[in-house]
C-alpha positions in Angstrom: 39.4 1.0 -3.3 37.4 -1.2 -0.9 35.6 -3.8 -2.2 32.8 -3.5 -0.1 31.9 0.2 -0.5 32.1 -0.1 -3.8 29.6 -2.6 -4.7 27.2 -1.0 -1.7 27.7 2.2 -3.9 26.8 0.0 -7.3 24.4 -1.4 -5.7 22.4 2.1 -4.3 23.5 3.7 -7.7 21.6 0.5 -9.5 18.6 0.9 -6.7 18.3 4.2 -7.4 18.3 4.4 -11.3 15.5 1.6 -11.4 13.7 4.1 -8.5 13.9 6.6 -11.1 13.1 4.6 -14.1 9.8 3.2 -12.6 8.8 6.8 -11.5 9.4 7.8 -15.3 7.9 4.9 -16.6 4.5 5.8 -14.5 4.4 9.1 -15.7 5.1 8.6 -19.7 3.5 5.3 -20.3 0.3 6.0 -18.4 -1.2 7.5 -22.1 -0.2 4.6 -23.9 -1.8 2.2 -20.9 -5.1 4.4 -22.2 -5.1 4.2 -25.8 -4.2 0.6 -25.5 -7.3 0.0 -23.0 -9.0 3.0 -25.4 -8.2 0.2 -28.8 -9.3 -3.0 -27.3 
């Protein structure tokens, strides 16, 4: 395998999971951003 296409393929595969992650994390965490907000 070449050396170079693999870690360009790591490297979109790990660009594209944190992508997804953040998108995630926006849409789950934005209740907890309110009730922490809502408790202080």
């Amino acid at each position: 395998m070449n050396y170079i296409s693999f870690s360009c393929n790591l490297f979109s595969l790990f660009f594209h999971t944190r992508v997804y992650v953040s998108e995630w994390r926006k849409k789950h965490e934005k209740p907890r951003n309110k009730f922490v907000k809502l408790s202080d």
